[in-house]
VEXKE-425587 format. One line per field, with one value per residue: residue number from 1; residue in one letter; chain; x, y, z negated of N, C-alpha, C in turn. Coordinates in steps of 0.1 Angstrom, whole numbers, always signed. Layout:
BEGIN
num NUM  ...
residu A  ...
chaine A  ...
n_x X  ...
n_y Y  ...
n_z Z  ...
ca_x X  ...
ca_y Y  ...
ca_z Z  ...
c_x X  ...
c_y Y  ...
c_z Z  ...
This chain:
BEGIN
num 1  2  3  4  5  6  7  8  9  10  11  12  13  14  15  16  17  18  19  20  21  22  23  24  25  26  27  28  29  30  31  32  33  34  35  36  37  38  39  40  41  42  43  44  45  46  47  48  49  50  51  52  53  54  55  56  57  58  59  60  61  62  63  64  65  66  67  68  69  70  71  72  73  74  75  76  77  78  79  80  81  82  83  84  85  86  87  88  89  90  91  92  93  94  95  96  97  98  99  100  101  102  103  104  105  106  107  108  109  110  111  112  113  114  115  116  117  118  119  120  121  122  123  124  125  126  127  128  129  130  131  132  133  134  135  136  137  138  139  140  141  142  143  144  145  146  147  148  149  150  151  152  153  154  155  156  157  158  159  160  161  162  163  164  165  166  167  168  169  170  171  172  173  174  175  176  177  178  179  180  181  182  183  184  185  186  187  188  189
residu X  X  X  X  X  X  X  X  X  X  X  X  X  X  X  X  X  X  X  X  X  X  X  X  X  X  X  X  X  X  X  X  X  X  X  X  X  X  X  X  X  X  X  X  X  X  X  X  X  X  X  X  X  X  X  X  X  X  X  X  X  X  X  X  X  X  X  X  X  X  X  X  X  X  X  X  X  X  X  X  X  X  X  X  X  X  X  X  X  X  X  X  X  X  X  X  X  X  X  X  X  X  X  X  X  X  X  X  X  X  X  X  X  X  X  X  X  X  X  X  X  X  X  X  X  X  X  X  X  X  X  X  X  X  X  X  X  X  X  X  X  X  X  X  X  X  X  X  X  X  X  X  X  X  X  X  X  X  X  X  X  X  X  X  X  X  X  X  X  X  X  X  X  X  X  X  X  X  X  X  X  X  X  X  X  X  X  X  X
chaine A  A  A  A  A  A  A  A  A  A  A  A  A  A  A  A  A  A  A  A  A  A  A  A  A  A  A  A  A  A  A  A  A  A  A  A  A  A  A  A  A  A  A  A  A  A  A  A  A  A  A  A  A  A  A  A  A  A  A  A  A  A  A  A  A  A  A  A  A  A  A  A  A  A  A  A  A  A  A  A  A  A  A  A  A  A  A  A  A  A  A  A  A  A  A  A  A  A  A  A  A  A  A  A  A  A  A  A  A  A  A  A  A  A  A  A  A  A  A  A  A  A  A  A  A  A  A  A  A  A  A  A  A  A  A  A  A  A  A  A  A  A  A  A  A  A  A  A  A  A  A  A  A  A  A  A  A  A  A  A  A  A  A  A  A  A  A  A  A  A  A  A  A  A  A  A  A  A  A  A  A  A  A  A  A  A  A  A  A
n_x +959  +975  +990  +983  +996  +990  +1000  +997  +1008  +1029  +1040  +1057  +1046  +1031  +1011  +982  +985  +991  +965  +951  +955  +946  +921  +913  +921  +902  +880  +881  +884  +854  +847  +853  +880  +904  +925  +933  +940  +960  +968  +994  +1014  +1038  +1065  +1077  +1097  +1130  +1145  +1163  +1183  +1167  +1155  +1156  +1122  +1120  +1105  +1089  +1061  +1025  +1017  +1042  +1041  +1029  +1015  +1002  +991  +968  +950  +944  +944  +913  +900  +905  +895  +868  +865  +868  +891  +922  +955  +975  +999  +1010  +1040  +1062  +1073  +1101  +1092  +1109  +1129  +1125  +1097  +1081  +1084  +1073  +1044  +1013  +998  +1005  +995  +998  +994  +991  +1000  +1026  +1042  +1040  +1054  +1061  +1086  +1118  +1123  +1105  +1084  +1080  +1105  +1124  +1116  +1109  +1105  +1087  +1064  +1041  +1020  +1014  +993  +973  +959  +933  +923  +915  +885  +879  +889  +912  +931  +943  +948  +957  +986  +982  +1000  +1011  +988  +969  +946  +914  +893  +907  +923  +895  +886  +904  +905  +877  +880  +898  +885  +858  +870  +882  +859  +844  +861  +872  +862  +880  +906  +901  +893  +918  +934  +922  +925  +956  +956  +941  +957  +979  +970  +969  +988  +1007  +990  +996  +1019  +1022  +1011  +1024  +1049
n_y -1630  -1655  -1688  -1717  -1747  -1775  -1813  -1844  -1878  -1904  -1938  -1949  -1928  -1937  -1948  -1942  -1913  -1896  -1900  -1896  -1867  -1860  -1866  -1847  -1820  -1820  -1818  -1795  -1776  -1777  -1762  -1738  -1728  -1739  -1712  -1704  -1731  -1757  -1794  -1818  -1843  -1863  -1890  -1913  -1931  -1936  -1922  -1914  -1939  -1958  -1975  -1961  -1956  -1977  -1970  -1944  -1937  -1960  -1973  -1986  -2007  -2039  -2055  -2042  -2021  -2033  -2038  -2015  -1997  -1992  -1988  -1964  -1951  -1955  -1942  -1920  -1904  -1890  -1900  -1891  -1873  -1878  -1884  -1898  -1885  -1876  -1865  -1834  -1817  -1788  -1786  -1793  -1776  -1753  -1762  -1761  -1776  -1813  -1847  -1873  -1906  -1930  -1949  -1956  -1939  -1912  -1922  -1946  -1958  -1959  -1940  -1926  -1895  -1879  -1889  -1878  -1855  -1831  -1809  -1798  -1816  -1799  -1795  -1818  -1842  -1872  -1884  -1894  -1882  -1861  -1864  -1871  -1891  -1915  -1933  -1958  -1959  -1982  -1998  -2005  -2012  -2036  -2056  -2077  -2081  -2070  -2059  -2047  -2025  -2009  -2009  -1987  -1967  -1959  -1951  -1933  -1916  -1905  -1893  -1871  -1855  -1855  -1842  -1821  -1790  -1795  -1784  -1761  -1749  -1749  -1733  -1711  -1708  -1703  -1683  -1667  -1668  -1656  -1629  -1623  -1622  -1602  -1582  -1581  -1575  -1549  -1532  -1535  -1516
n_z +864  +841  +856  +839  +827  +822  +812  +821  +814  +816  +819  +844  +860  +880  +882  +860  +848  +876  +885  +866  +865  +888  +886  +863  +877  +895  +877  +864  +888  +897  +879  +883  +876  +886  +898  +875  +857  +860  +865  +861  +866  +854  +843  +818  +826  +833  +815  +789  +789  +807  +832  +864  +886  +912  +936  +944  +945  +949  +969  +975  +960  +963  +958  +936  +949  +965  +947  +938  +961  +972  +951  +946  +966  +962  +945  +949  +950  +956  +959  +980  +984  +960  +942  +921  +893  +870  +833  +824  +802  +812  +821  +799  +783  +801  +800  +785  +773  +764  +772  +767  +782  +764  +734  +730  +748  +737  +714  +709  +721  +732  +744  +742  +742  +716  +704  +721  +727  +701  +693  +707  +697  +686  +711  +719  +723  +727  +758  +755  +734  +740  +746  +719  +708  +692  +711  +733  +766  +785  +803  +835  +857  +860  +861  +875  +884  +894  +882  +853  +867  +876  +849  +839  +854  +851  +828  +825  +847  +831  +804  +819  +829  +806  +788  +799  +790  +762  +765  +779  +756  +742  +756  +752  +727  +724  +742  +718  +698  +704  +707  +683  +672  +688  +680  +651  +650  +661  +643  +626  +631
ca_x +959  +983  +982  +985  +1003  +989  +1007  +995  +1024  +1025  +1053  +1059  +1042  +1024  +988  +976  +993  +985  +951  +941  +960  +937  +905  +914  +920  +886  +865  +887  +880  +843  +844  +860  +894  +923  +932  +945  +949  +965  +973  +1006  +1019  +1050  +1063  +1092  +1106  +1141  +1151  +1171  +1188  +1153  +1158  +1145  +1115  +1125  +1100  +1082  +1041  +1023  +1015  +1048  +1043  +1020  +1002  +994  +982  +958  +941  +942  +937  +900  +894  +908  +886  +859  +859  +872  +905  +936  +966  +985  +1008  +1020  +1056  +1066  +1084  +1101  +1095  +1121  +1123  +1120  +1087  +1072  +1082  +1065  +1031  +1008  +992  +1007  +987  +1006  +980  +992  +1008  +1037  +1046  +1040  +1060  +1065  +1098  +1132  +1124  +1091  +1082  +1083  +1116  +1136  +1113  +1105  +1103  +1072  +1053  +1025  +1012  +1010  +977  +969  +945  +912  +917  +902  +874  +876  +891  +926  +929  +953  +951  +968  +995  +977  +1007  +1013  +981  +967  +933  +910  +885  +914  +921  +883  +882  +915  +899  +863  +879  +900  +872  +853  +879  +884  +845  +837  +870  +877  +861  +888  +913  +896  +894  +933  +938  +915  +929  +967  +952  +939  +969  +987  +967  +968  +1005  +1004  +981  +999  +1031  +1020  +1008  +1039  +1053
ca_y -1639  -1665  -1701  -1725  -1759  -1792  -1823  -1861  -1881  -1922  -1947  -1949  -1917  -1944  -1947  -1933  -1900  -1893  -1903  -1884  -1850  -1856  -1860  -1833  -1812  -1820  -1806  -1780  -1771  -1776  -1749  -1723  -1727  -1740  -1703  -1707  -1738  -1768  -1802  -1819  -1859  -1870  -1900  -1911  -1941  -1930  -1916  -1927  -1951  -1964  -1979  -1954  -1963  -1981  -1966  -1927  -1942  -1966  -1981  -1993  -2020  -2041  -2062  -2030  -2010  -2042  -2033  -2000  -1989  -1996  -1981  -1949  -1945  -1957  -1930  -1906  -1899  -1890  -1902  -1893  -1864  -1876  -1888  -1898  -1876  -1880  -1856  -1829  -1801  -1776  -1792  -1794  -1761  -1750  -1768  -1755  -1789  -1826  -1857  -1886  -1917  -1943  -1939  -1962  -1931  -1906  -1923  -1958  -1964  -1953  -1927  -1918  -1879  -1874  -1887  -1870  -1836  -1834  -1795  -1796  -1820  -1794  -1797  -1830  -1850  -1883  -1877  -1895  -1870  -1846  -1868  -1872  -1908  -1915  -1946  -1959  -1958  -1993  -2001  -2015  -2017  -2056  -2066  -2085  -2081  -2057  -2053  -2040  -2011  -2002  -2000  -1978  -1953  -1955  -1943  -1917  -1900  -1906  -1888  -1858  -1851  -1852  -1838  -1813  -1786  -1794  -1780  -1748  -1747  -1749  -1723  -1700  -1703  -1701  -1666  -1658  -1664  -1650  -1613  -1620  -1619  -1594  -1572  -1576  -1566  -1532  -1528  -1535  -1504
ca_z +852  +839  +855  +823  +831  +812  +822  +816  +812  +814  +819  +856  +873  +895  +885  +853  +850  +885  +885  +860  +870  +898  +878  +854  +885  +898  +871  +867  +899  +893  +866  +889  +869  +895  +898  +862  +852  +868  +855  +870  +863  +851  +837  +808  +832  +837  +802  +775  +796  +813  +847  +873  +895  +925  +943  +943  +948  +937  +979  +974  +949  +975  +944  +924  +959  +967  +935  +936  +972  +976  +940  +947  +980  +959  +931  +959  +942  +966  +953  +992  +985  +953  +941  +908  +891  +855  +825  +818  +788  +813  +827  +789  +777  +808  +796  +775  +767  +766  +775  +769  +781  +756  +722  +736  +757  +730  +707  +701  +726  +727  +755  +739  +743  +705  +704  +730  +727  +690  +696  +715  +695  +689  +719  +723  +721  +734  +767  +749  +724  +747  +741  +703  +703  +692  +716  +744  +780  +791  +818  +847  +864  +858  +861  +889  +879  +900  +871  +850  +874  +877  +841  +838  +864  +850  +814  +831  +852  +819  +798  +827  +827  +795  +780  +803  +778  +752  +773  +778  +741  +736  +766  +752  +714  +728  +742  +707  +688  +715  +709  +667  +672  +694  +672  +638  +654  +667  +628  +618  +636
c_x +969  +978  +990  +986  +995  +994  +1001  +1008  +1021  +1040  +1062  +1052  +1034  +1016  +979  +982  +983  +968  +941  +944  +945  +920  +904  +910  +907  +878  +870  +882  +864  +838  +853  +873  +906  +924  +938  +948  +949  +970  +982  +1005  +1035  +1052  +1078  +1102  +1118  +1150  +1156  +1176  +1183  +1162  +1150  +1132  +1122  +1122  +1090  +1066  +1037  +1019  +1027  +1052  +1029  +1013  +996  +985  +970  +947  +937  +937  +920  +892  +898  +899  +876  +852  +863  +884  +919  +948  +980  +996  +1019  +1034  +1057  +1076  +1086  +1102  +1111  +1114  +1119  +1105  +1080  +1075  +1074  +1049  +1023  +1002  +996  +1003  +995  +996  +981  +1004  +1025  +1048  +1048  +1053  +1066  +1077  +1106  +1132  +1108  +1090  +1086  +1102  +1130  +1128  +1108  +1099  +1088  +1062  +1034  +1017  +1011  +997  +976  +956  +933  +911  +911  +887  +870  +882  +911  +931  +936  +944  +959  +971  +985  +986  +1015  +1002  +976  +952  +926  +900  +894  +913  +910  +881  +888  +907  +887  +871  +886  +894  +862  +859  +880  +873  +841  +848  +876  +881  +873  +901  +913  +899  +910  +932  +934  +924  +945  +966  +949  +949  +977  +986  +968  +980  +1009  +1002  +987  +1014  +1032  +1014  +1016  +1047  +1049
c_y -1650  -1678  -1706  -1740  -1768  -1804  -1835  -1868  -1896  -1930  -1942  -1930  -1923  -1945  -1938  -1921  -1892  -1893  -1895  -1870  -1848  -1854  -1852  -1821  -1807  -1810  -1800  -1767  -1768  -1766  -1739  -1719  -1728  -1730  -1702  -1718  -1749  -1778  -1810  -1832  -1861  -1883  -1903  -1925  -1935  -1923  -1925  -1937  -1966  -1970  -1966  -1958  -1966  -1971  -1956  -1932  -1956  -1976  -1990  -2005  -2029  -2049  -2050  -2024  -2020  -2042  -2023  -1991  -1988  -1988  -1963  -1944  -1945  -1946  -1919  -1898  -1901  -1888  -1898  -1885  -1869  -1888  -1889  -1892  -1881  -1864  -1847  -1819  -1789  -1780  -1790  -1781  -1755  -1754  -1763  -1767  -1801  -1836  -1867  -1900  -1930  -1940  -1946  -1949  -1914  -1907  -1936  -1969  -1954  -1937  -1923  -1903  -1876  -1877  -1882  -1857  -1834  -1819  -1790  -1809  -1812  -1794  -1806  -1839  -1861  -1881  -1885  -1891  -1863  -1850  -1873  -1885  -1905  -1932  -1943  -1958  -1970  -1997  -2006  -2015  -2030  -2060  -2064  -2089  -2070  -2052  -2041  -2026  -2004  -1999  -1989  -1966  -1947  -1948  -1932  -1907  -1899  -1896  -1873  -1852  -1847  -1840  -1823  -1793  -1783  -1780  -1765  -1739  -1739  -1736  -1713  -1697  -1700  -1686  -1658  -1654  -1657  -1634  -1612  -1615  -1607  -1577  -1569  -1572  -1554  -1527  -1524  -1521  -1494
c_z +853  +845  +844  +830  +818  +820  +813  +824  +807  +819  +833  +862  +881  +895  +875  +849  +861  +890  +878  +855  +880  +894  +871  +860  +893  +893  +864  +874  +899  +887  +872  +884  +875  +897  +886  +854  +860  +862  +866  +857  +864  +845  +826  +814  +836  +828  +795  +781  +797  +829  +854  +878  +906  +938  +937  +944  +951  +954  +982  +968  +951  +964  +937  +938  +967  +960  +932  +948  +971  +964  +940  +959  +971  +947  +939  +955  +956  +963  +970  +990  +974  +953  +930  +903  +874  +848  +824  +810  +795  +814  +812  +783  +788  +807  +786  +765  +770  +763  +777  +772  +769  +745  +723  +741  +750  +718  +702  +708  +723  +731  +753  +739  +728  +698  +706  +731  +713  +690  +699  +713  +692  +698  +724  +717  +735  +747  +766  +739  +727  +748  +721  +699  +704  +695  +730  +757  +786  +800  +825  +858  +871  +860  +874  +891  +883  +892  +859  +853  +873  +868  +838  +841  +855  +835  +817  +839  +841  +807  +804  +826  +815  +781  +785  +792  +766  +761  +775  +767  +739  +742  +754  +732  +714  +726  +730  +695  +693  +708  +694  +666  +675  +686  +654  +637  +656  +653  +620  +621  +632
């Protein structure tokens, strides 16, 4: 069987993106799915003539990983392997579903996804749409506030739990249009 790529997608790559690849991944996993579908983190820092990140993870930016270390042990999330990486077209044509966390990142900068991929707006959906809410996700990369972070997390393991479901949905209706297509082609002959 096919695996099916969904990517959440946030400024930096350094906290929420990754954070909630990893919870997505979870209860994924949970429902016997990581053999087909996998969710991957990118970020749009670096486009459109963005500055890069300085630095690939997020233990490098020693005020943010003071706030964040202790919350990642705490929800049991393991942010160790990853690297920030920035969106490219191959990366979202390869996606079946795009999870932008904040509508900033969607659309409302220069290097917003809808502006440099306009192509592959259908599959873009804000990731608390997978919960029914058409509502941000906001930077905690500036703040200095450990309550912040803990709420960040609690609405993105909040969002991955309860949203996972959606996800499924798309997969499975991709598959159906897939076989409609399919099916009124071989009619046509």
């Amino acid at each position: 069987m096919k695996k099916y790529i969904v990517s959440v997608i946030c400024l930096g790559n350094m906290a929420r993106s990754p954070i909630a690849a990893y919870c997505l991944n979870r209860e994924i996993a949970k429902h016997k799915m990581n053999n087909n579908v996998i969710v991957l983190s990118r970020g749009i820092t670096g486009l459109a003539n963005t500055n890069p990140n300085k630095y690939t993870h997020p233990k490098y930016y020693v005020e943010v990983w003071k706030h964040l270390e202790p919350l990642l042990k705490r929800y049991k999330i393991n942010l160790d392997g990853h690297h920030s990486r920035v969106v490219t077209e191959t990366h979202l044509n390869k996606a079946v579903l795009v999870l932008p966390v904040h509508s900033n990142v969607l659309h409302r900068t220069p290097n917003g996804l809808k502006e440099l991929f306009p192509h592959y707006t259908w599959k873009m959906r804000l990731l608390r749409e997978l919960v029914g809410k058409y509502q941000d996700i906001e930077d905690i990369g500036e703040s200095t506030s450990t309550h912040e972070f803990r709420d960040c997390i609690e609405i993105i393991d909040e969002t991955a739990r309860l949203g996972v479901g959606y996800i499924f949905d798309w997969i499975d209706n991709i598959e159906k249009n897939k076989q409609i297509i399919i099916n009124q082609r071989k009619g046509k002959q």
